[in-house]
C-alpha positions in Angstrom: -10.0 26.2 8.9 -6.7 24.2 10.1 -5.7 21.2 8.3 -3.5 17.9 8.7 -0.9 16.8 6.3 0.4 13.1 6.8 3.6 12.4 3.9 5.2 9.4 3.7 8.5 8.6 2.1 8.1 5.2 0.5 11.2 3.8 -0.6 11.6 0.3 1.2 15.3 -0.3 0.1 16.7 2.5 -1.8 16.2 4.7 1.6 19.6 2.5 2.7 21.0 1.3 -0.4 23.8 4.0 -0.3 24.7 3.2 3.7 27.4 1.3 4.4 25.4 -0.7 7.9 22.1 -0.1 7.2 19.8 -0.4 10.0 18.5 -4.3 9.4 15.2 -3.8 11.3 14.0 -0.9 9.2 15.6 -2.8 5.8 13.1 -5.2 6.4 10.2 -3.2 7.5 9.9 -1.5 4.9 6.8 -3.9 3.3 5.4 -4.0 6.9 4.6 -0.7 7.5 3.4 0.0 4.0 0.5 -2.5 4.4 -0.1 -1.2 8.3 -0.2 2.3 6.9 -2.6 1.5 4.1 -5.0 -0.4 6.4 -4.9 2.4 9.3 -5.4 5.2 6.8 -8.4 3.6 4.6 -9.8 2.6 8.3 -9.6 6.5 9.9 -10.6 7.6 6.1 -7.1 10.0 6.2 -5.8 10.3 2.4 -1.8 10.9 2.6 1.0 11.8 0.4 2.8 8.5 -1.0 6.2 9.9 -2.4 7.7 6.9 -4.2 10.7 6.1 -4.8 10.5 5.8 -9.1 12.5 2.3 -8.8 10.0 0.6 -7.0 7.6 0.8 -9.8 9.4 -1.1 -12.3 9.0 -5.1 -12.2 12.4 -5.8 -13.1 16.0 -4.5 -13.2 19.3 -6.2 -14.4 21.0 -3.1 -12.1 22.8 -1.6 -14.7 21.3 1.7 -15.1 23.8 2.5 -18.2 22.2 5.8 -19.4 21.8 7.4 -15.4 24.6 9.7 -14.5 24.7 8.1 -11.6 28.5 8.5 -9.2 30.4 5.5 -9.6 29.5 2.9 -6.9 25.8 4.4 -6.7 23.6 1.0 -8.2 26.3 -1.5 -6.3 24.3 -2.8 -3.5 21.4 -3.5 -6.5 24.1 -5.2 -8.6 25.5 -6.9 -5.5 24.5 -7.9 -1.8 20.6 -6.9 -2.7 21.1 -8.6 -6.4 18.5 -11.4 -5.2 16.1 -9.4 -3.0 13.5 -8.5 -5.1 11.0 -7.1 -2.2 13.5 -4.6 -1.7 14.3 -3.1 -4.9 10.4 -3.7 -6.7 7.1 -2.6 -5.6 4.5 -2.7 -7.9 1.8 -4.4 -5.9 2.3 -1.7 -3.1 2.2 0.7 -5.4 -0.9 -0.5 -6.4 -2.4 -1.4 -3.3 -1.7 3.2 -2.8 -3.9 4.0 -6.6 -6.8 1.1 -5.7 -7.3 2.4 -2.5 -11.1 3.5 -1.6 -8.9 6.6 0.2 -7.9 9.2 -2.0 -3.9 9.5 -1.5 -1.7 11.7 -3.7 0.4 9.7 -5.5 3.9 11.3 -5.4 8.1 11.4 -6.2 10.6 10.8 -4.1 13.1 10.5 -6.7 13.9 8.1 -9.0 16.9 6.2 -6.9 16.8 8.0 -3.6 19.6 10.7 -4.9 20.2 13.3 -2.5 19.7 16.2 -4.3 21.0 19.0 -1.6 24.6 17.0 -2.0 27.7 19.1 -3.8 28.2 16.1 -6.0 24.8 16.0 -7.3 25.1 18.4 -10.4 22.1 19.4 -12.4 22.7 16.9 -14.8 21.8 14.0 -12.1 19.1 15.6 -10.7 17.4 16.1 -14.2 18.1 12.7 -15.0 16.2 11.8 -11.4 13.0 13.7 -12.3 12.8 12.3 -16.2 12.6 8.7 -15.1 10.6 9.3 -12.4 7.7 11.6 -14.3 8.3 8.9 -17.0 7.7 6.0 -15.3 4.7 7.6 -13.5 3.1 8.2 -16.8 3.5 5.0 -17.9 1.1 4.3 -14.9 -0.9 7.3 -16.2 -0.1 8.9 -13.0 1.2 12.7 -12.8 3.8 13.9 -10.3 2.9 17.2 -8.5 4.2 16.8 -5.2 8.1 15.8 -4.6 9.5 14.6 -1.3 13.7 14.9 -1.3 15.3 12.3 -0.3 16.5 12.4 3.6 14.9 16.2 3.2 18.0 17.3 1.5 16.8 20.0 -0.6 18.3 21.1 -3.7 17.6 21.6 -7.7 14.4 23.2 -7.3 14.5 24.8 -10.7 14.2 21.1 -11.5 11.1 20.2 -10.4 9.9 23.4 -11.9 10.8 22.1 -15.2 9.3 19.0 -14.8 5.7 20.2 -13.6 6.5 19.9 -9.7 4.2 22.0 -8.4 4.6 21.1 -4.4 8.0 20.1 -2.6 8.0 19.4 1.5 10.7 21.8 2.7 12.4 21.7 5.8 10.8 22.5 9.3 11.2 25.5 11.2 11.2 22.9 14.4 13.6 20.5 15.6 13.5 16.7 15.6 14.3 14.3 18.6 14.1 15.6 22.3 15.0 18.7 21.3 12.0 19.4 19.4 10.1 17.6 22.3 11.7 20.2 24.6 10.7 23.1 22.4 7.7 22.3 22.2 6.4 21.2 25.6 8.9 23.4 27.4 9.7 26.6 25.1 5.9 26.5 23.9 7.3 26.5 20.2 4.2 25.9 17.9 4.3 23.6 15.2 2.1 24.7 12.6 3.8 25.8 9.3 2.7 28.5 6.6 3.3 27.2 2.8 5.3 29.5 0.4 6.0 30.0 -2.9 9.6 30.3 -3.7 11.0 32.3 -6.5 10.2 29.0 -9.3 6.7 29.2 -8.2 6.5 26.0 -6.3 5.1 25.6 -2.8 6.6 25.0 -0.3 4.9 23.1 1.9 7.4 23.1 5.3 7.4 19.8 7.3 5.8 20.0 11.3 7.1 17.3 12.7 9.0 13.8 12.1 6.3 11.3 13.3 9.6 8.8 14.8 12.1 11.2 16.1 12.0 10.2 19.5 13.3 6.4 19.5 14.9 3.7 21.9 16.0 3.5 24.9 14.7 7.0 25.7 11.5 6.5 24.1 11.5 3.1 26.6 11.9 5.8 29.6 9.6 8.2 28.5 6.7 5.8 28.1 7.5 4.3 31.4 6.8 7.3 33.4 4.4 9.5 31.5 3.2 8.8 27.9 4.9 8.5 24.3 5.6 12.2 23.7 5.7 11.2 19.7 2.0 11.0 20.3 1.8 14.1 22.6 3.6 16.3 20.4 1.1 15.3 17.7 -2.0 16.1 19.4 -0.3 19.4 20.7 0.0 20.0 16.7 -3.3 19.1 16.0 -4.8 21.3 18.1 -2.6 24.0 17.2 -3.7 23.6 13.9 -7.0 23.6 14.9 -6.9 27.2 17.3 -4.8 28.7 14.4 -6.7 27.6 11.1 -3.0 26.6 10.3 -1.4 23.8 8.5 0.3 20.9 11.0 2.4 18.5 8.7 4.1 15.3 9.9 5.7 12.7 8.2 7.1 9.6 8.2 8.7 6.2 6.5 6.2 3.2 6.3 9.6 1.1 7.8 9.2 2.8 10.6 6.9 0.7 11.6 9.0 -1.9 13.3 6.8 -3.8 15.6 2.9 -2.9 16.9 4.0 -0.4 19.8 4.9 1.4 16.2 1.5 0.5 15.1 -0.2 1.9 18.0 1.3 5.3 17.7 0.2 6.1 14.5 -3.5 4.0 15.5 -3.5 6.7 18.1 -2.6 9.9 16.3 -5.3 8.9 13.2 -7.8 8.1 16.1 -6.8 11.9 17.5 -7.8 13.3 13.9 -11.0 11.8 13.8 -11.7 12.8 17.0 -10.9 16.5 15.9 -12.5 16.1 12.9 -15.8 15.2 14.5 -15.4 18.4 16.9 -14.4 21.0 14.7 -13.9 22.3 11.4 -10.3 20.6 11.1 -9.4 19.0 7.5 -7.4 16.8 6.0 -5.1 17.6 3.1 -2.4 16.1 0.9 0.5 18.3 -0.1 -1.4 18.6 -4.0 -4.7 19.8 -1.8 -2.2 22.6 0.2 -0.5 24.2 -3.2 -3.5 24.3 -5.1 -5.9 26.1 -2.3 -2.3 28.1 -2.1 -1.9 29.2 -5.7 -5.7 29.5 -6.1 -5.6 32.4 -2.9 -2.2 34.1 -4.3 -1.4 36.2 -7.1 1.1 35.4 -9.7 3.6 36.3 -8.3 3.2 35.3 -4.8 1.5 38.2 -3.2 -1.9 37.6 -1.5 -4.8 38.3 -3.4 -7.9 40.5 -1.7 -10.0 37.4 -0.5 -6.9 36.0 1.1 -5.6 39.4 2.6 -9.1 40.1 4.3 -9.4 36.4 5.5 -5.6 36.4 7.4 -7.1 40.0 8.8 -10.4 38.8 9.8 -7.4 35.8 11.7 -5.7 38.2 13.1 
């Protein structure tokens, strides 16, 4: 049975704050695309991953953050330039709008202030000090955190999340972004469907497929000119992959990637392709908490494929 994963990384402005020119357009998106997202995914009936940024939860800040290990300079766009935009920093009522939704979404982390935990100068201390606000401001919303989403996918401190109850994290994909992911897989026939793991501090690993906006501007402009968007392409391709395979095909995106309605109609189109698939086959929908726990349910202790699962991948094969 192949399955569809849709994870979003919901930060609105604490996915720029560190930037020095932050893209303006997707700055101000960011509220936007949340809402479209909500509306399209409660319309196709697709529940998603929501990894918040911890931040956004909290309904007000005076930016000084005295007790987070923070680097020096790290809060200063808060404190600063972003002092008096509120819908940028707080997000309450979107978070909200994700836990009252008649969909079923899987609330999730993506850090407490966007930190990028892969980084040399993020020690242990900082990424602990990430995870404790997060998992305790999500319990003040009586809300647990099992899946975590790293910031820019920069992966790091996984013993972390172990320690704090993580049991899912979206690793890296085995597939490239951009045209030349579009060239791999239209050209080198590279399949996008992923295989979760579980690494050595027993969380899953549940591998990205494919960035849903990796394939922007001008030569997006061309490409739709004279064939088709190949964002949408590339995501039916992994549909039906995941379909044919009884695999897993993962995308994700940001809600402020949803910049204008030619935005809006991609991701109409791709939800529209998954109910269409849905309606023909057997294909499922799953959030990354639905993927580790069907994982760890099928797998030993330590990892290794129990008999059930071992005759099923044969009876695959």
């Amino acid at each position: 049975m192949g399955s569809v994963v849709i994870s979003l990384d919901a930060e609105l402005g604490w996915g720029f704050h560190d930037l020095t020119d932050p893209p303006s357009e997707r700055v101000e998106s960011g509220r936007r695309g949340w809402n479209v997202m909500l509306e399209l995914l409660e319309e196709f009936d697709v529940p998603a991953t929501w990894a918040v940024v911890g931040h956004l939860m909290l309904e007000s800040c005076d930016g000084t953050h005295a007790d987070h290990p923070a680097p020096p300079g790290w809060f200063d766009r808060e404190r600063g330039e972003w002092r008096d935009r509120e819908d940028l920093r707080f997000g309450p009522d979107l978070v909200t709008d994700i836990l009252e939704a008649d969909v079923d979404h899987e609330f999730a982390s993506h850090s407490f202030s966007h930190v990028l935990f892969g980084r040399p100068e993020t020690d242990r201390q900082l990424a602990v000090a990430e995870l404790e606000r997060s998992t305790e401001i999500a319990a003040a919303w009586d809300q647990t955190v099992d899946s975590f989403i790293y910031p820019r996918n920069d992966v790091g401190h996984r013993d972390v999340l172990a320690d704090y109850g993580v049991s899912a994290y979206r690793g890296k994909s085995p597939t490239r972004d951009g045209v030349r992911g579009v060239f791999d897989s239209t050209v080198r026939d590279h399949s996008m469907v992923v295989e979760p793991e579980i690494d050595e501090y027993g969380l899953v690993n549940v591998p990205a497929s494919m960035f849903l906006f990796g394939f922007e501007g001008p030569a997006r402009t061309v490409a739709e000119s004279i064939w088709t968007d190949p964002m949408l392409e590339l995501a039916r391709r992994g549909i039906d992959d995941a379909v044919r395979s009884d695999g897993i095909f993962h995308m994700w995106l940001h809600p402020n990637n949803l910049t204008n309605e030619r935005d809006d109609r991609r991701m109409r189109a791709i939800l529209a392709y998954i109910e269409r698939r849905r309606s023909e086959t057997d294909l499922t929908v799953e959030t990354m908490c639905d993927v580790a726990k069907r994982v760890t349910q099928s797998r030993g202790v330590d990892g290794t494929e129990s008999g059930v699962d071992a005759q099923a991948r044969a009876s695959w094969n």
